[in-house]
Structures are given as C-alpha cells and as structure tokens.
BAKOL-809888 format. One line per 8 residues: number of its first residue (from 1); their letters; for each residue z negated, y, x negated of C-alpha. Coordinates in nm, 3 decimals, decimal comma. Each point is the difference from the previous one (the first is absolute). Layout:
<rs>
NUM) a) Z:Y:X ~ ...
</rs>
This chain:
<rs>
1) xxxxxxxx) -16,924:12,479:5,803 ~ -0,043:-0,254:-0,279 ~ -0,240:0,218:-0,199 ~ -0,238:0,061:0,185 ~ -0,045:-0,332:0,175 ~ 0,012:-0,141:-0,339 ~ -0,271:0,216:-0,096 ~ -0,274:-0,103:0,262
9) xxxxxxxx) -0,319:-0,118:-0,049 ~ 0,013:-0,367:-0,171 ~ -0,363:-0,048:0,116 ~ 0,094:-0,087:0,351 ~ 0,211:-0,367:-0,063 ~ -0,143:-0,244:-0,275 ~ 0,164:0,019:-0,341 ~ 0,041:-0,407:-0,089
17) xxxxxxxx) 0,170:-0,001:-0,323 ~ -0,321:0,030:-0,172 ~ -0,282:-0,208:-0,022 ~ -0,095:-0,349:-0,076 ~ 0,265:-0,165:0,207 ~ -0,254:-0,268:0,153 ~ -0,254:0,212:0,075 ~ 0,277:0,258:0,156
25) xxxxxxxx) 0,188:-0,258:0,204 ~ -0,336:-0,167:0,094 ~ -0,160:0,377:0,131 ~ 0,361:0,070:0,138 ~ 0,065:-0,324:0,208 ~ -0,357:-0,032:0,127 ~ 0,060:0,236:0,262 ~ 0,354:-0,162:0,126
33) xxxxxxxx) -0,170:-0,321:-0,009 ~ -0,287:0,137:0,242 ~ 0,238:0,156:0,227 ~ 0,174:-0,354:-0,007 ~ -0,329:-0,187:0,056 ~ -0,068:0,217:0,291 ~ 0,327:-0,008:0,129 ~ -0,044:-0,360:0,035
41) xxxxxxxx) -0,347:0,038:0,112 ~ 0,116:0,166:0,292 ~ 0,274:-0,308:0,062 ~ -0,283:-0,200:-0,002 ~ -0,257:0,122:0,211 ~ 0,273:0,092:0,254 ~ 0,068:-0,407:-0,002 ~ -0,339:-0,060:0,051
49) xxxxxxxx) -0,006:0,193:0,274 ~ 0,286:-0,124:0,129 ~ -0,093:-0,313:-0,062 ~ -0,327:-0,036:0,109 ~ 0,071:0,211:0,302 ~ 0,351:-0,166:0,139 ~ 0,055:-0,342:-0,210 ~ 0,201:-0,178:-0,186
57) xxxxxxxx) 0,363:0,057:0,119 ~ -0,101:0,411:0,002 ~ -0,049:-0,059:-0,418 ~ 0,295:-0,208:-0,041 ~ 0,199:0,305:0,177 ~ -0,129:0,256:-0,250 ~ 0,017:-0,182:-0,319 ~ 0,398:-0,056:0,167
65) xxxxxxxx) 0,033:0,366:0,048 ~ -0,154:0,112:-0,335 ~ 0,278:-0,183:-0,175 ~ 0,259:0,189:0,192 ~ -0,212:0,327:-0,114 ~ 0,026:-0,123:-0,361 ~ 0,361:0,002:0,062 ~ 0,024:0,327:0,109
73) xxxxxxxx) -0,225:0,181:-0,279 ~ 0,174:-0,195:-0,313 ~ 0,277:0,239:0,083 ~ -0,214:0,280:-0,017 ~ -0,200:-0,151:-0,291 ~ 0,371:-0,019:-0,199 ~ 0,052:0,362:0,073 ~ -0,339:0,093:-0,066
81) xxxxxxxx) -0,059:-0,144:-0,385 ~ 0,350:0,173:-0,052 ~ -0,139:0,370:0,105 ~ -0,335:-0,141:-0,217 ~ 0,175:-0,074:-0,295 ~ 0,266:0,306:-0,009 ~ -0,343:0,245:0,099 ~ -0,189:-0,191:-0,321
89) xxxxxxxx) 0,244:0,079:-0,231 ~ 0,029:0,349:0,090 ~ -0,343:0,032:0,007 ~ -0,044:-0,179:-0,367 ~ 0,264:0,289:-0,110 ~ -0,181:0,268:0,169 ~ 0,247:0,101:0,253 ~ -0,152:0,056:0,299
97) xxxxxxxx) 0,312:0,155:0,218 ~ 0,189:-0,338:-0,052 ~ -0,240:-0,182:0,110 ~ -0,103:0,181:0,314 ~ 0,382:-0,029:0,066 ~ -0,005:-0,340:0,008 ~ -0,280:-0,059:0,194 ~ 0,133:0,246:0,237
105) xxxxxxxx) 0,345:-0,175:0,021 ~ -0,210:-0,340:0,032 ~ -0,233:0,118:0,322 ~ 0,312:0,185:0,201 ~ 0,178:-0,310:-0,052 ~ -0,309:-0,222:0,097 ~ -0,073:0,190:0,258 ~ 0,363:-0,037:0,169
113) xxxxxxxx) -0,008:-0,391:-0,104 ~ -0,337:-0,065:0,194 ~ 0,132:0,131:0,341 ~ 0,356:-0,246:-0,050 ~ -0,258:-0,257:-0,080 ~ -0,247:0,088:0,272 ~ 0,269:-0,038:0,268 ~ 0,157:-0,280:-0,112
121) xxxxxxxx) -0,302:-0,178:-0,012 ~ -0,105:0,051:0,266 ~ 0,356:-0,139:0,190 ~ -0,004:-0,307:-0,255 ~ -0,319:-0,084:0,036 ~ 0,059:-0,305:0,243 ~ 0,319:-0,115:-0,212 ~ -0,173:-0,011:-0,328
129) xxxxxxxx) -0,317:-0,232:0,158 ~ 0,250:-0,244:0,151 ~ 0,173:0,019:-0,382 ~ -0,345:-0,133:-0,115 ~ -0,021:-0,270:0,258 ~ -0,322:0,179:0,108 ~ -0,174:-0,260:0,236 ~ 0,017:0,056:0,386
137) xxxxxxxx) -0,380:0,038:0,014 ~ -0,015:0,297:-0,254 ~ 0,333:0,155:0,077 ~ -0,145:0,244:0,271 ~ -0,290:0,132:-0,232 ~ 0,190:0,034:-0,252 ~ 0,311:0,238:0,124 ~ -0,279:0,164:0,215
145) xxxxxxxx) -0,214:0,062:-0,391 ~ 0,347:0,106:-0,180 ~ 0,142:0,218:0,243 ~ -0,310:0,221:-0,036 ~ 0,001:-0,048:-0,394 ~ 0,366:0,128:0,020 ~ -0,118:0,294:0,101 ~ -0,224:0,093:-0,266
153) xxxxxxxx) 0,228:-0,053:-0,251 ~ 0,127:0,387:-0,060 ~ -0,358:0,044:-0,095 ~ -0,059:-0,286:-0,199 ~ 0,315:0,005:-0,166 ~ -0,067:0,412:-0,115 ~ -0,350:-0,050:-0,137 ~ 0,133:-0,302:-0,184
161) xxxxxxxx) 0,286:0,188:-0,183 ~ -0,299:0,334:-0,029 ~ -0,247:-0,261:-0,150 ~ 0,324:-0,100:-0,262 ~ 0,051:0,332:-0,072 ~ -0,298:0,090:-0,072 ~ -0,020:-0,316:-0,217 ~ 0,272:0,096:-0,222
169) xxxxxxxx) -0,187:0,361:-0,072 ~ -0,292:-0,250:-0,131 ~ -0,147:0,111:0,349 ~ -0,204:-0,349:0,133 ~ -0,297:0,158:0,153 ~ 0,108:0,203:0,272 ~ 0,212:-0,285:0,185 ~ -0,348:-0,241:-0,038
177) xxxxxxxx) -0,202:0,315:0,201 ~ 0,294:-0,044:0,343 ~ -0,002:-0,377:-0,056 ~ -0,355:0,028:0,050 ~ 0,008:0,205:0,268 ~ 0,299:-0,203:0,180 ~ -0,222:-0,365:-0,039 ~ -0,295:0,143:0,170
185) xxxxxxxx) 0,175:0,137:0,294 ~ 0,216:-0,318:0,011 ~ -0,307:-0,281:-0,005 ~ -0,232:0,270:0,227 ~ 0,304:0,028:0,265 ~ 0,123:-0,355:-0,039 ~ -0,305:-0,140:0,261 ~ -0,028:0,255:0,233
193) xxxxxxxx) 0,438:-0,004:0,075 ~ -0,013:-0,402:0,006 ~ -0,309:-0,057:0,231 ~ 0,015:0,355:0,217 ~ -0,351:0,076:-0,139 ~ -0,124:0,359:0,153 ~ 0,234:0,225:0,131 ~ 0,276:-0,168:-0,220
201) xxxxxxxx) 0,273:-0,215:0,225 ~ 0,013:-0,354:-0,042 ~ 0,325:-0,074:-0,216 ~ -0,068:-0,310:-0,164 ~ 0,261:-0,083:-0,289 ~ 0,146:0,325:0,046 ~ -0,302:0,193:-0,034 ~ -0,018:-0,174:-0,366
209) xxxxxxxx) 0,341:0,181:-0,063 ~ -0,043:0,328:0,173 ~ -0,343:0,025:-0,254 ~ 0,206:-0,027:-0,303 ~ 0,229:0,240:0,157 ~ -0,220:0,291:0,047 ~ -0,191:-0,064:-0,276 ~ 0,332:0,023:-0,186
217) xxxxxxxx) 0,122:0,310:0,139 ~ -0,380:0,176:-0,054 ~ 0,022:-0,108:-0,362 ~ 0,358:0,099:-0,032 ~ -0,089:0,378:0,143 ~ -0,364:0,039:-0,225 ~ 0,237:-0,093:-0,321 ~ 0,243:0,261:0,047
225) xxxxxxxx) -0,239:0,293:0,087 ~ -0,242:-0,117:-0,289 ~ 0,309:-0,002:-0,261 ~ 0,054:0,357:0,121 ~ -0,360:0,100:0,009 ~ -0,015:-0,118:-0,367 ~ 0,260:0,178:-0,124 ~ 0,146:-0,343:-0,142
233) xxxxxxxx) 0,236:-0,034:-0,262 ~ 0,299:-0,136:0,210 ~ -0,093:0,161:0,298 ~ 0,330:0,247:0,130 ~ -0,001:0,357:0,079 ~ 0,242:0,286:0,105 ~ 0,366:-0,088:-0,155 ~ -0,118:-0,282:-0,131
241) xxxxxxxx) -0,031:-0,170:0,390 ~ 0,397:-0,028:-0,066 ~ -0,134:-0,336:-0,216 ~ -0,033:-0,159:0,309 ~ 0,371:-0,043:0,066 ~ 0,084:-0,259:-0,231 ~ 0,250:0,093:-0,333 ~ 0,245:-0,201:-0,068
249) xxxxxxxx) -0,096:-0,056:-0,366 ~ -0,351:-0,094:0,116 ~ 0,079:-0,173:0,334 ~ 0,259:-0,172:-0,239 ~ -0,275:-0,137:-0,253 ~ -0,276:-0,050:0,308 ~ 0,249:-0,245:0,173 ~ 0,213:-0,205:-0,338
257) xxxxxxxx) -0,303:-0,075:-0,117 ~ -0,216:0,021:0,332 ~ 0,195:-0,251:0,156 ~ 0,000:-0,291:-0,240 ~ -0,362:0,059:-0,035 ~ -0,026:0,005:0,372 ~ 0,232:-0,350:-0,017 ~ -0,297:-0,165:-0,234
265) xxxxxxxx) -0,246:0,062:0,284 ~ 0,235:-0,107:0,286 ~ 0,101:-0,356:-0,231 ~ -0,408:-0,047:0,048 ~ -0,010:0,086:0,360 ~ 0,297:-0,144:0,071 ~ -0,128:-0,336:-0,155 ~ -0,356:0,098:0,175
273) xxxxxxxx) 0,184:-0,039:0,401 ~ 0,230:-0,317:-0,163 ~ -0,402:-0,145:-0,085 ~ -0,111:0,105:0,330 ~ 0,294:-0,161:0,159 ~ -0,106:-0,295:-0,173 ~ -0,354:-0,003:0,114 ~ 0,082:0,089:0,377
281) xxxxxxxx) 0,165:-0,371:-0,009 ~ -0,315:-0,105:-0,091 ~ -0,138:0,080:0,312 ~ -0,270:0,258:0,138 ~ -0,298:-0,154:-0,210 ~ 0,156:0,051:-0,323 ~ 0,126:0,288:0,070 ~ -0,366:0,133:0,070
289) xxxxxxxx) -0,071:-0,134:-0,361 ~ 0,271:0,148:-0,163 ~ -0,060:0,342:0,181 ~ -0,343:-0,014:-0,141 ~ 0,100:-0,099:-0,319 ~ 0,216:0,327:-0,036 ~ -0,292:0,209:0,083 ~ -0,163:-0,118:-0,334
297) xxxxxxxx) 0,295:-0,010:-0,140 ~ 0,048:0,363:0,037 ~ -0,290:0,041:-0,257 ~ 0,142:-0,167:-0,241 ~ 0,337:0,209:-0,038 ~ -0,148:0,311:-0,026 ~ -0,170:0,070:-0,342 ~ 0,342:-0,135:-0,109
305) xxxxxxxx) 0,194:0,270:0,208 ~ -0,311:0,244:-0,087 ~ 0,048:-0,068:-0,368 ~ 0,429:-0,001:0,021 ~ 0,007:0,339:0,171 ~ -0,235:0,160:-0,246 ~ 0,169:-0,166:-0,328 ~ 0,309:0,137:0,171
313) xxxxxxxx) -0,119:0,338:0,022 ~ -0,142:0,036:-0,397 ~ 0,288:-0,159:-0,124 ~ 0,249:0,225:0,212 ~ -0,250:0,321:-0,151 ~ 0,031:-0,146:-0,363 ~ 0,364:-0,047:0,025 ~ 0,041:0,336:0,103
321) xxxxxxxx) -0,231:0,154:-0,284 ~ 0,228:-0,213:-0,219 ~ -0,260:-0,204:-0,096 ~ 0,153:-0,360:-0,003 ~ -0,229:-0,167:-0,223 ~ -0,253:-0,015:0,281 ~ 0,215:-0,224:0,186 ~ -0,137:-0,313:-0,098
329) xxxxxxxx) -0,337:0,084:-0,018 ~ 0,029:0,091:0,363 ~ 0,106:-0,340:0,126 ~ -0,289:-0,209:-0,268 ~ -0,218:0,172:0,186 ~ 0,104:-0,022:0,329 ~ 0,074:-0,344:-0,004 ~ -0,439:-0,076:-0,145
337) xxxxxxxx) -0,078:0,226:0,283 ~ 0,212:-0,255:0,273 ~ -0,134:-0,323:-0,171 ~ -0,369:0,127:-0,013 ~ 0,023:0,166:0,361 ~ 0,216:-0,231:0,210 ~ -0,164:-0,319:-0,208 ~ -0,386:0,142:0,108
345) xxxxxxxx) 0,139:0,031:0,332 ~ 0,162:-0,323:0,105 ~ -0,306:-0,176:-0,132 ~ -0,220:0,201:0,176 ~ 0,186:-0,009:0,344 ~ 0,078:-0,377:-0,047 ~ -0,407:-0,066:-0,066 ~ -0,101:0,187:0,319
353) xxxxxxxx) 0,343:-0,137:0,217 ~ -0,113:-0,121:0,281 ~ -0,249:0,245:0,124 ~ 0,271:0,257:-0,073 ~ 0,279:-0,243:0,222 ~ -0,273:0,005:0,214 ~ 0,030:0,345:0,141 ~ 0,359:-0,028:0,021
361) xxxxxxxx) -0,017:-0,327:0,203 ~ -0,352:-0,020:0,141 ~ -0,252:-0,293:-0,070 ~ 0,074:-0,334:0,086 ~ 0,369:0,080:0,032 ~ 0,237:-0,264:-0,121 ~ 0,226:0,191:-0,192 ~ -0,278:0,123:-0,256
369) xxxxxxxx) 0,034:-0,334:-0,177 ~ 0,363:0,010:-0,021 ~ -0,002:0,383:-0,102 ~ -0,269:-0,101:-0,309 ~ 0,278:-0,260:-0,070 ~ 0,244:0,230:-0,019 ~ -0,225:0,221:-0,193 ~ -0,059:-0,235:-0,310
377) xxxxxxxx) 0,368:-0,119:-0,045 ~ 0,126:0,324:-0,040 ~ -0,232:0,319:-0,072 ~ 0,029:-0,039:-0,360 ~ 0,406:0,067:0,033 ~ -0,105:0,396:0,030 ~ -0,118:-0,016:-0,355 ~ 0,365:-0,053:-0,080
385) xxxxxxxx) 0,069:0,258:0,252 ~ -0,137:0,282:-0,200 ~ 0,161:-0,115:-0,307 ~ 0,308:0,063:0,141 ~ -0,060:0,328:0,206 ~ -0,181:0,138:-0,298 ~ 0,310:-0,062:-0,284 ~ 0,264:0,151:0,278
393) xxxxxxxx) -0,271:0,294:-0,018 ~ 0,119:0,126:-0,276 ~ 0,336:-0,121:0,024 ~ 0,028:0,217:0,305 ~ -0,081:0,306:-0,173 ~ 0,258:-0,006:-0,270 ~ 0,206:-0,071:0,326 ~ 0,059:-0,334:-0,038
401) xxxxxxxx) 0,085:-0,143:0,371 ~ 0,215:-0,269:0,004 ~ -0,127:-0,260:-0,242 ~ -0,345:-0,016:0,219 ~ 0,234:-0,035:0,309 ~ 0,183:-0,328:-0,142 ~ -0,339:-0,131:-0,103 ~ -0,138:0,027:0,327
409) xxxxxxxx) 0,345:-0,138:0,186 ~ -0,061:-0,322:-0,167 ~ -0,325:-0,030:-0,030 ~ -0,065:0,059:0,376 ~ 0,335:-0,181:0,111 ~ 0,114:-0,345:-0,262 ~ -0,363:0,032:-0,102 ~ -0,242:0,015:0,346
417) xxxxxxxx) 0,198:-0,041:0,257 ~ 0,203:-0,253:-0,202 ~ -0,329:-0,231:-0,095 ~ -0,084:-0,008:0,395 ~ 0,312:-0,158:0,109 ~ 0,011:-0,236:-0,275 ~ -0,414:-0,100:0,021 ~ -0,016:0,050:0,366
425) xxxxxxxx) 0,111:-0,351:0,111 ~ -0,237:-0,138:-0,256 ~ -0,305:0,222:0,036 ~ 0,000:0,145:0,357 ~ -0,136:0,330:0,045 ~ -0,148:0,008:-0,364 ~ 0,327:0,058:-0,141 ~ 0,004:0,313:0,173
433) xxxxxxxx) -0,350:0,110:-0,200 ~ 0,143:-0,165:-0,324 ~ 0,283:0,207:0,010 ~ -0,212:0,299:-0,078 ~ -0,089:-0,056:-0,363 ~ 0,309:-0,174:-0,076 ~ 0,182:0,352:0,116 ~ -0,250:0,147:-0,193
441) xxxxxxxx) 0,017:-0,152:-0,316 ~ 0,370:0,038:0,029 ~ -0,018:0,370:0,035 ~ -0,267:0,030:-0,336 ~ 0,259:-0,168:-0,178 ~ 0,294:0,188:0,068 ~ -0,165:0,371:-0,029 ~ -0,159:-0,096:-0,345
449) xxxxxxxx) 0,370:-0,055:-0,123 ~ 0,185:0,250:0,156 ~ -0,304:0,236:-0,168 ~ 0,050:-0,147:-0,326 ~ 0,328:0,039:0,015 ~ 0,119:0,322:-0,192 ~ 0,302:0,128:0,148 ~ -0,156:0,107:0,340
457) xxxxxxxx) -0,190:0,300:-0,224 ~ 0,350:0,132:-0,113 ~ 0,118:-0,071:0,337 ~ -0,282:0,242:0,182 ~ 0,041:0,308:-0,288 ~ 0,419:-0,028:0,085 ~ -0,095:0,011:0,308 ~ -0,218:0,307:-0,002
465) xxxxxxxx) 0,280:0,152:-0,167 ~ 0,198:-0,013:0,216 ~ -0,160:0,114:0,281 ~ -0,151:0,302:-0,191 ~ 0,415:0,050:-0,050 ~ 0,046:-0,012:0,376 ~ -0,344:0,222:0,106 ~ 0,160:0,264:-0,306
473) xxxxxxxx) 0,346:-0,019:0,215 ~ -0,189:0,043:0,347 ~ -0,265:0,226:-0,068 ~ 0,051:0,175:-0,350 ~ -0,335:-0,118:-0,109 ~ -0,129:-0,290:-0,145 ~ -0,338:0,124:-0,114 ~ -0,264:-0,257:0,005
481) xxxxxx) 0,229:-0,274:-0,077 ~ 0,029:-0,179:-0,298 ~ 0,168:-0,294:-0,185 ~ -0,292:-0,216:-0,116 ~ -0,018:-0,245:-0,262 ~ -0,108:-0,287:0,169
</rs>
C-alpha cells in the first residue's frame, strides 16, 4: 500500500522546503492569518450584536464563556500541531501513506474526544461559571450562550484538526475557503436568532450560540465533501478508512506529544479564567472593559499563532527531507514577520481604540474609557507574545514539548499571576493590566534560552529515534521517518 500512495501526485499539497524562506513562510502563513482574522471577526461582530442588542452584562457573559471555549480547544490545539507536525515530516519525505495514517488516527480520535467533551460541557457548564466567580447579573446569559456553544463543538473541534491537517501537507488555502464560508453564515444568522427577526424565533443570547453552531456544523459538512470532491492528498478511501481507528504507534505520538502541547494552551487559558476571576471582583463595569479589551485582543494573537503554525509546518517538512540547515532560517524569518505584523497592528488598533471599544460597548458608555486604559498599558505585551509562540514553533517540530511548557508555567504563574498579588494592594486594578507584559517579557526571556540552548536538538533526533524504533516494532514500517540533524 506504501507504493502507490507514495507515488501520488505531489501537485496537490505545497512542497515548503524550497524557496526563499521569507517569502515562503510569508505566502504560507497569510492564509492562516486570514482565517484567524476572520475567525475573530466573527467574535466580534457577534459581540456587537450582542452588545448593542442586549447590553452590557450579555458581553461580559460571552467574553466569560469564550475563555471556557479557549479551554476546551487548547486540548485539541495540543493534539492538533502533533498530527501537523508528524503529517509535515512525512510529507517533507514524500510519504504520503504515513501521513494519511496519522491524520486518520488524529480525526477518529478527535472525533470520539469532541462528543466526551460535548457532554461534559454541557453538564459543567454551571460549575465552571461559578469557578470564575461569574457575576449574578451575567450568570444566566452566559450558561444559556455556552450550553449552545457546547454543542457545536464536534464540529468545530473536526474542522479544526482537518484545517491542521491539511496544514501539515503545506495545504492553507482550502481551510481559509470553510472559514469563510462559516463567518458569513455566523455574522448573517447572529441578528436574526438574537432579535427573532422574520420567521426566525426570538432567542436572544442563545440565538448568538446556536449561529455559531450551525454555521459550524455547515462548514464542518462542505469541508469533508470538498476534500473528497478534490481528490485531496490526505483524503481516505477503501482500506485505507481503517486510518480512522487510531494505531497505537500514531495515537501514541498524537497524545505524548499532543498533550503537553495541549498543556501550553491550557497554562494560558487556565491563567485567562484566574484573570477573569480577577476582573469579576472588579465589578460589572470593568468587567465590560476587560471583555472588550479581549475582543481586540484577539487580533493581536493571531498573526503570531498564524505565523507559529506555519513555521511549524516547513520546519516539520524540512526535517523530514533531512534538511536541517533550514532550521534557523525558518525561525529569523518568522520572528521579522511577528515584529513587523503584530507591531503594525497594535499601533494601528491602539490609534483608532476608541471607536473600535466603541462597538463593543456603545457610545457614551463608561467602560470605554477604562477599556482604552486597559488598552495602552498592556497591548504592546503581544509583541512579546509572538516572540515566544514563534521560537516554540520550531521547537515543536523537532518535538520539543516540555521546555515551552516550563516556560509558560512560570511565566503565567510566579510571573503574572505572581506580579498581581504582589502590585495589587499598591496599584488596584492596574496591577491586573500590568501583569500582562511583565508575564510577557518573562516568557521572551525564557524561550530565547531554552532555544539557544543546544541539547534540546539532540534531545528531539533521540527522540525520533526512538519512536521510529517503536512504529518499526508496531507496524513493520517506518517509511517516511527519519532521524534529522537538527
């Protein structure tokens, strides 16, 4: 079966060992980072709605639930850069079988993970919003918003780990054309299911939610029957459905290194509801602010996730074409592309801030001068931000997961949450906006030596040896994988 699947048509996934690398990454991100932007697009105009159509404490209760979302999908985020990386290098050695049986093993077992997490959800719901000390006044809107959001998340989850797939196979486009499709049923349903307009019914908050639901699950469907339709690389067929029950050489790799990956994105949640907790104390009006405040926030973070996840994916393809010189070429020019992007960006959104805060909050409202507030102290922190995602970019790929981990512990934990309870009695609520660059700065530090450091590029080739040992002893094959020099 190897043979011939090795032998298919390269044409159809995006060779990225070759190239200019800045030009490459730059061509190769810019689609993530639109599918990011209007990803948080949607968020946005889905506040305003809500907003401008049911208040203040209806905001505060989605910006509340959203964290708990983030929560959820840095699990799925951990097991999706794993399937991304493993499906890069395969593809970099041109081994197309291996990696359609990861990405096989990686959807069965997201698939099976989303409904746990669906119904769970769902049941926790009201125990994890009294864990964030979510005020009385946005307590009902918000269970009613993430009940509804729970159940959209098979879908979402799905066409996340498709869209990572297809990343790894140097594949960006295709998961920008269903992101695009998903946004404009989202922000066109979002009105008519709050306010009842037309035949729709009148669900306020929950209408918000049940639009990003079906959106979701349309998106989810038109993905899977255009990856078919196109004959794409990693799409499965006849035997090859078997993929979808997860091997335990790949489910092994998928979830030792999924998980600590996962574990990075669930230290920043996790820190994300301890902030929010923070704020709620605060009372209702700041908690308006800060809800706003993540909204633009949200813009900020993405070319840096943009630019990690498709550093992650050349550097995964050049380690498996053996081509480990590229290495630090790769992260030179992904960090220019963060500081020129995410630099531009926080200028421009903190130049135009308060007609932006504005459609969060509506005019005249007294938590738009408190959100600017919180705006200039600490936008500038996400410059740091990328920095840091972008050198565990290309640690991840030579499957390097535990280092980032520790830097994140204490940079979120000693470092932010630490700074609050020290500067809190002396600065009020600003400590609580301070703390973000000092976390930050924290984290910049720390990744920039653990990168330097030499012995985690030994560490990640006797590591792939030894799990090309154990795939050998499971499967009998270990085509596609190599020991790189890294």
């Amino acid at each position: 079966m190897d043979a011939p699947a090795s032998a298919a048509p390269r044409s159809h996934h995006r060779d990225l060992t070759k190239g200019p690398i800045l030009r490459t990454l730059l061509v190769f991100s810019a689609p993530t980072l639109a599918s990011n932007i209007l990803q948080s697009l949607n968020g946005s105009v889905n506040s305003v709605w809500v907003g401008q159509l049911l208040g203040e404490s209806a905001l505060a209760a989605t910006a509340n639930a959203n964290v708990v979302m983030f929560l959820v999908f840095a699990a799925v985020f951990g097991f999706g850069m794993a399937a991304t990386v493993k499906v890069g290098q395969a593809f970099g050695a041109g081994n197309v079988d291996a990696a359609r049986r990861t990405f096989g093993s990686a959807i069965g077992f997201c698939v099976g993970l989303s409904m746990v997490v669906a119904a769970a959800g769902w049941l926790g719901a009201p125990a994890l919003l009294r864990a964030m000390s979510t005020p009385g006044d946005v307590f009902g809107f918000a269970l009613a918003y993430l009940r509804v959001i729970f159940v959209a998340m098979p879908a979402s989850m799905i066409t996340v780990m498709l869209g990572m797939g297809l990343r790894g196979a140097g594949d960006a486009q295709t998961s920008l054309r269903f992101m695009i499709l998903s946004v404009v049923l989202d922000v066109a349903l979002n009105p008519l299911l709050i306010a009842g307009i037309g035949p729709f019914p009148r669900l306020g908050i929950a209408g918000a939610a049940l639009a990003t639901a079906l959106a979701s699950y349309v998106s989810m469907i038109a993905l899977v029957l255009y990856v078919y339709a196109r004959n794409l690389p990693l799409r499965l067929r006849g035997a090859e459905l078997h993929y979808l029950i997860p091997a335990r050489a790949e489910l092994r790799y998928i979830v030792t290194k999924g998980l600590p990956m996962g574990a990075q994105m669930l230290l920043i949640s996790m820190a994300g509801i301890i902030m929010i907790g923070l704020v709620n104390r605060e009372g209702a009006l700041v908690s308006a602010a800060y809800g706003a405040s993540l909204q633009v926030w949200t813009y900020l973070q993405m070319p840096a996730m943009a630019i990690s996840a498709a550093l992650s994916a050349m550097a995964a393809q050049a380690i498996g074409a053996g081509l480990s010189g590229r290495l630090g070429q790769i992260t030179r020019a992904g960090l220019i592309l963060n500081t020129a992007i995410t630099g531009a960006m926080t200028l421009l959104l903190l130049a135009f801030d308060r007609p932006v805060l504005e459609l969060f909050l509506g005019q005249g409202s007294p938590s738009v001068d408190l959100a600017r507030h919180i705006q200039f102290i600490a936008s500038w922190s996400f410059v740091l931000f990328g920095v840091t995602i972008v050198l565990f970019g290309t640690m991840r790929a030579g499957g390097v997961v535990i280092a980032p981990l520790v830097v994140l512990a204490i940079a979120m934990y000693p470092g932010r949450i630490g700074f609050y309870w020290l500067a809190h009695p002396t600065l009020g609520a600003d400590a609580i906006w301070l703390a973000f660059p000092i976390g930050s700065l924290i984290a910049a530090t720390l990744a920039t030596v653990a990168y330097r450091r030499p012995g985690w590029r030994e560490k990640a080739r006797a590591v792939d040896e030894d799990e090309c040992a154990e795939e050998t002893r499971a499967d009998g094959d270990c085509a596609g994988r190599m020991s790189p020099s890294l």
